[in-house]
Structure formats: structure tokens, C-alpha cells
C-alpha positions as CSV (number, residue, x, y, z in Angstrom):
1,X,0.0,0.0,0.0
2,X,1.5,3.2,-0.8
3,X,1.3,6.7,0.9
4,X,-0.6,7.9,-2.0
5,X,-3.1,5.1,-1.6
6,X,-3.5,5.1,2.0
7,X,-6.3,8.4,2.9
8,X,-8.4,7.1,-0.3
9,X,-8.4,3.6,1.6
10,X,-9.4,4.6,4.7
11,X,-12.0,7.5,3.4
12,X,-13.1,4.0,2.2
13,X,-13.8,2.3,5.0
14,X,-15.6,5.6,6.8
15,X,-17.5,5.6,3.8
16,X,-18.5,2.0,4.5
17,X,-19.2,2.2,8.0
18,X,-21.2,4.9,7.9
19,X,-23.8,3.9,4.5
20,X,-24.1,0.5,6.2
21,X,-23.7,0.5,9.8
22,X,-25.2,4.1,10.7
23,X,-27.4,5.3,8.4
24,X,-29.5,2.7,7.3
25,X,-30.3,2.2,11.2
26,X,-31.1,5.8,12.2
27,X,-34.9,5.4,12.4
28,X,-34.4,2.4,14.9
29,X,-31.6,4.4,17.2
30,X,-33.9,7.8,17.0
31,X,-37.2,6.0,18.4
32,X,-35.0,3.5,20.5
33,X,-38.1,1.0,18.9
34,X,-35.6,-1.9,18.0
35,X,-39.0,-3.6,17.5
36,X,-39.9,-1.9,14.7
37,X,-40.1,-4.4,11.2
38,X,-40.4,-1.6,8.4
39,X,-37.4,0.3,10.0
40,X,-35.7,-3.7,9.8
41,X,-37.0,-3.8,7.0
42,X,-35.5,-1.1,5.2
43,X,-32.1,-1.4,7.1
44,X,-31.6,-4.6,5.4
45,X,-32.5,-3.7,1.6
46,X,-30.4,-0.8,2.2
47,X,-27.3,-3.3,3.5
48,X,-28.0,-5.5,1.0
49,X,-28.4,-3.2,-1.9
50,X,-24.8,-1.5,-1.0
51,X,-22.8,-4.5,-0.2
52,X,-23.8,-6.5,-3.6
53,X,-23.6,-3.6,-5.7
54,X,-20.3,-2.7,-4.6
55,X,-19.2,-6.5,-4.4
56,X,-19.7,-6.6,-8.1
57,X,-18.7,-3.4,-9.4
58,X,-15.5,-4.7,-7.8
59,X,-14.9,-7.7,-9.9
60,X,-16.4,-5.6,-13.5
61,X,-15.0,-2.1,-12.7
62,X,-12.4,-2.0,-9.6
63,X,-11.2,1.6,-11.0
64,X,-14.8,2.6,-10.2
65,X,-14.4,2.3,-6.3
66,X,-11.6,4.0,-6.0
67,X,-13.4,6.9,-8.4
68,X,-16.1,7.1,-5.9
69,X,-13.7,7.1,-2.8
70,X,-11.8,9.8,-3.8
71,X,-14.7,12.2,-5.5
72,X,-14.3,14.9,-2.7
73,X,-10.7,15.1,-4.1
74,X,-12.2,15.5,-8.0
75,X,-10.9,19.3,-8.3
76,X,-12.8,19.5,-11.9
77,X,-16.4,18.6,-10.5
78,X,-18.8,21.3,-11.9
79,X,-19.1,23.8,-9.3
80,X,-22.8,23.5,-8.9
81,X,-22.7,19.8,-8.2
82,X,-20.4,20.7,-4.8
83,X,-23.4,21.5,-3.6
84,X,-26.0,19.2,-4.9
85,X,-24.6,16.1,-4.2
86,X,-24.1,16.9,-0.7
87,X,-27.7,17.9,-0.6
88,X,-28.9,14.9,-1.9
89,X,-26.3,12.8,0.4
90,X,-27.3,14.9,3.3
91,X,-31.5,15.1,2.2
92,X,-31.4,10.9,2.2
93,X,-30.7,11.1,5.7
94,X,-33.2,13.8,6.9
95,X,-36.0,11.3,5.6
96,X,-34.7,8.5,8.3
97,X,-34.1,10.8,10.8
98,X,-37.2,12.6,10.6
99,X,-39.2,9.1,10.3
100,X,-37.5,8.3,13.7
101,X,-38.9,11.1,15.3
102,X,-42.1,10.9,14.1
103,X,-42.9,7.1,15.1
104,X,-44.8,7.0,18.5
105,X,-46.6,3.2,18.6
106,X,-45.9,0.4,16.4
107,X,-48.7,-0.3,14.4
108,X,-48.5,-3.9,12.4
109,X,-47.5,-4.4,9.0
110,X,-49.9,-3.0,6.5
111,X,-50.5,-4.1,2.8
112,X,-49.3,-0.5,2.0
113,X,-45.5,-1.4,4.2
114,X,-45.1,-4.6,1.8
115,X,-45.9,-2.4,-1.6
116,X,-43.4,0.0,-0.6
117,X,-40.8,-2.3,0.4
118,X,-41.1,-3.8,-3.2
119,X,-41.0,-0.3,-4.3
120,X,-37.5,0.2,-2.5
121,X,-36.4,-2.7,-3.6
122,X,-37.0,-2.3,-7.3
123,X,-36.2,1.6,-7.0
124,X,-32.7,0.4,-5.0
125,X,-32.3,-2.3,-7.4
126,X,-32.8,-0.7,-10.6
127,X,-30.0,2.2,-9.5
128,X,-27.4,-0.7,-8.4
129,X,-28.0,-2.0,-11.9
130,X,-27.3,1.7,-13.3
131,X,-23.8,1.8,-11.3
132,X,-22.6,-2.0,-12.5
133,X,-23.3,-1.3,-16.1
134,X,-22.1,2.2,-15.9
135,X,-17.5,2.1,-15.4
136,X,-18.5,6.2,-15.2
137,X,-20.8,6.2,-12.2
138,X,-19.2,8.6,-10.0
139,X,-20.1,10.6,-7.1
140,X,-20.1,14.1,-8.5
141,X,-20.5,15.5,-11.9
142,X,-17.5,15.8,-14.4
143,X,-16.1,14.7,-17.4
144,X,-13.3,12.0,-16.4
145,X,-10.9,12.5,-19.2
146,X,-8.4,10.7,-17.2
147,X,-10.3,7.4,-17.6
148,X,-11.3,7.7,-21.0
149,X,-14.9,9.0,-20.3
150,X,-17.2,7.7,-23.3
151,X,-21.1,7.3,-23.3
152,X,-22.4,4.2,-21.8
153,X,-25.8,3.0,-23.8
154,X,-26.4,-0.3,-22.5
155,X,-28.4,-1.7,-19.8
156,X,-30.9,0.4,-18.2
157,X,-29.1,3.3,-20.5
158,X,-31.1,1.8,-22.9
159,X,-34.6,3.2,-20.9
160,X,-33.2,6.5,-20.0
161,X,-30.6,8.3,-19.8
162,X,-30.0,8.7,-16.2
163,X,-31.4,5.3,-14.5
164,X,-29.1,5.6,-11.0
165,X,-31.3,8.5,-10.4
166,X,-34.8,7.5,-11.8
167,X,-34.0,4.5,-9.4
168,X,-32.9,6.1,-6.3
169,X,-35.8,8.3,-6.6
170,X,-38.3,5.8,-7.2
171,X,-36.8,3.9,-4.0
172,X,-36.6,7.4,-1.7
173,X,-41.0,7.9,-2.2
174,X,-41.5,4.7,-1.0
175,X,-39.7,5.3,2.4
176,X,-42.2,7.8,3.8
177,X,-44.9,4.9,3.2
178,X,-42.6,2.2,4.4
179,X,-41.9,3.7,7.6
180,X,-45.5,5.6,8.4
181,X,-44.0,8.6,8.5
182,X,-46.5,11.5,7.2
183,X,-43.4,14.2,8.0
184,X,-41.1,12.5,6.5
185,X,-42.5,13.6,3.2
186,X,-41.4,16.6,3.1
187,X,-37.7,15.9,2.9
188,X,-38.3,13.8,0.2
189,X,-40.3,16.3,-1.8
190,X,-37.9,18.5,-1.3
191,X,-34.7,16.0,-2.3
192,X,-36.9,14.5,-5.4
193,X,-36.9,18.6,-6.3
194,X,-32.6,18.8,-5.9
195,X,-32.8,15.3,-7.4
196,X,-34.5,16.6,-10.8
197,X,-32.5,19.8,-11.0
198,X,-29.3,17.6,-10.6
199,X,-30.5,15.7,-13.6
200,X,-31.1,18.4,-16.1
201,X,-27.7,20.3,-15.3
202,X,-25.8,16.9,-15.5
203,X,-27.6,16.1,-18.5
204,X,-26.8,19.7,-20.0
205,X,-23.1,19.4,-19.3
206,X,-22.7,16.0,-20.6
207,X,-24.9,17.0,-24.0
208,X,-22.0,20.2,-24.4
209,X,-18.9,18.1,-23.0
210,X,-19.1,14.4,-23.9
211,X,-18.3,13.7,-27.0
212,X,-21.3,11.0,-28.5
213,X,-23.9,12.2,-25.8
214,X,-26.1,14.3,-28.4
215,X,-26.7,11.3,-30.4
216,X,-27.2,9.2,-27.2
217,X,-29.7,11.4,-26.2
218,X,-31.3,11.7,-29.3
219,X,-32.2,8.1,-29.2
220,X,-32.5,7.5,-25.5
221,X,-35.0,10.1,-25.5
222,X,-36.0,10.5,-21.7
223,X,-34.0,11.8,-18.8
224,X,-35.2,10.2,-15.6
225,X,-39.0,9.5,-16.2
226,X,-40.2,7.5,-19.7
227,X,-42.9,8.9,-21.6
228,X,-42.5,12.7,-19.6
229,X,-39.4,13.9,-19.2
């Protein structure tokens, strides 16, 4: 292990630690209700989703990890995306934490929990597929010149043009519902909103900077949601 090598490992592991043993357990340690199935529920999609993702981007794209370990250090990420994908990072979290709050009893599991965990599921699901097919998946917004940036088509590139969103937000709607949480809404109103405006300035930059992106988008049609936008 070089020195060189060394703070993107360990960034790493904090990294690790804290998407799969913290966060995904905030509702539960909020509420102190270690009772609480949806909150299990979720916790374990959320684990699951991470860890197999990850576990086979590192066999197909190894370079990929160590792109999304060291994005903080990225000194050409568009300056407007320095502070969107905090917000988004920072907005998934205000949904769990505000759903811990607001639980008071523990009602039992409703048709409505299981629909929304399948929802989270598929939405997870469908964004881990995004970041295996896509080599270019990385944690902010630039053009990585340095790793032979080209446009990606295949896969769920073929349904849209930006899938690890589409599915991350189509996972994050279904948390409110999972977890009973009425407040918990309006965080993820409000990160669906920083979400969409993400979108449309990453999909302007790529359109003006990566070469072959016009014609991608020209027959990948839709950004984030088929058949409107």
C-alpha cells in the first residue's frame, strides 16, 4: 500500500461504515423502537443493496471504487454539483431521521408497508444496476478525461438516460410509506426537487462536453421519467 493510496483507503472504510452500519439504522436508534419491522426492513434492503452492488462493481470495474472514494478530491467537478450532491447525500438522511422522530406506537404491517418495500427494492435495485453497467458512475459530476470518459448505452441506458437516479428516486417515495411517517414527506419532496434539477444540469453538461452524448440522447429520448421527461 502506498502513501498515496493510504487516505483514499481509509475514506473507504468511513465511507463504509457509515452507509451501512449508521445510516440505514437511524430510524431504529432515533425511536429507541428496536422492535420496529419496516425500519428492519429497510435497514436490510439498504445493506444488502450497498454490499452486492459494490461486491460486483469490484470484480467488472475495480477503477470505479476507487473513483467514488476519492470524488471529494475530484478538483474538476462542476461547481454546482459541490453542492447538490451533498444535498442529496445529506436530504437521504433527513428522511430517516425525521421518520425516527415521528414514530410514537408500532402499528403492524400493512399491505401498504409490503408495496413500498417492493418499491424500494425495485427503485434500489434498478440504481445498483445503473452503477454495474455504468464504469463512469461517479459521485459528483464531471467529465473523467483521465479514464477515457465515453457514453455508456447499455443496460438500463437503454430506458433512459439517467437510471441511477430515476431508481434512487423511485426507492426514496416509497420510504415515507414504508416507515408511516407523514413528515417524512417533506424531505423527500424536497430532495426528489434537488434530485431533478441535478439531472437536467448533468444532462446539459454531458450534452455540451461528452463527445457522442447528443446522439445518445437523441435516441434515448427520456432523462429520468419514460414517456414525460
Amino acid at each position: 500500500m502506498t502513501q498515496q493510496n493510504k487516505p483514499v483507503i481509509w475514506r473507504a472504510i468511513v465511507q463504509v461504515v457509515i452507509v451501512v452500519v449508521i445510516v440505514p439504522f437511524i430510524p431504529m436508534i432515533i425511536s429507541a423502537q428496536w422492535d420496529w419491522w419496516q425500519a428492519w426492513a429497510y435497514a436490510v434492503v439498504s445493506i444488502l443493496a450497498f454490499a452486492i452492488s459494490r461486491l460486483i462493481v469490484a470484480r467488472k470495474h475495480p477503477d470505479l471504487l476507487k473513483e467514488r472514494a476519492r470524488f471529494m478530491d475530484a478538483k474538476d467537478t462542476k461547481p454546482w454539483d459541490k453542492v447538490l450532491a451533498p444535498l442529496l447525500g445529506i436530504g437521504s438522511v433527513i428522511i430517516l431521521i425525521v421518520a425516527g422522530f415521528d414514530r410514537h406506537s408500532s402499528p403492524p404491517v400493512s399491505a401498504l408497508n409490503l408495496v413500498a418495500l417492493l418499491g424500494i427494492c425495485l427503485g434500489y435495485g434498478f440504481s445498483s444496476w445503473a452503477l454495474i453497467e455504468n464504469r463512469f458512475f461517479a459521485g459528483t459530476v464531471r467529465i473523467q478525461t483521465e479514464r477515457g470518459h465515453h457514453v455508456v448505452s447499455t443496460g438500463p441506458y437503454r430506458i433512459m438516460r439517467h437510471p441511477g437516479y430515476a431508481g434512487g428516486l423511485f426507492g426514496y417515495v416509497f420510504i415515507p410509506l414504508l416507515l408511516d411517517s407523514f413528515w417524512a414527506w417533506i424531505p423527500t419532496v424536497l430532495l426528489a426537487v434537488v434530485m431533478v434539477v441535478r439531472t437536467a444540469l448533468e444532462d446539459k453538461t454531458l450534452q455540451a462536453e461528452l463527445p457522442g452524448y447528443k446522439e445518445f440522447a437523441q435516441k434515448t429520448r427520456y432523462r429520468l421519467l419514460p414517456g414525460i421527461w
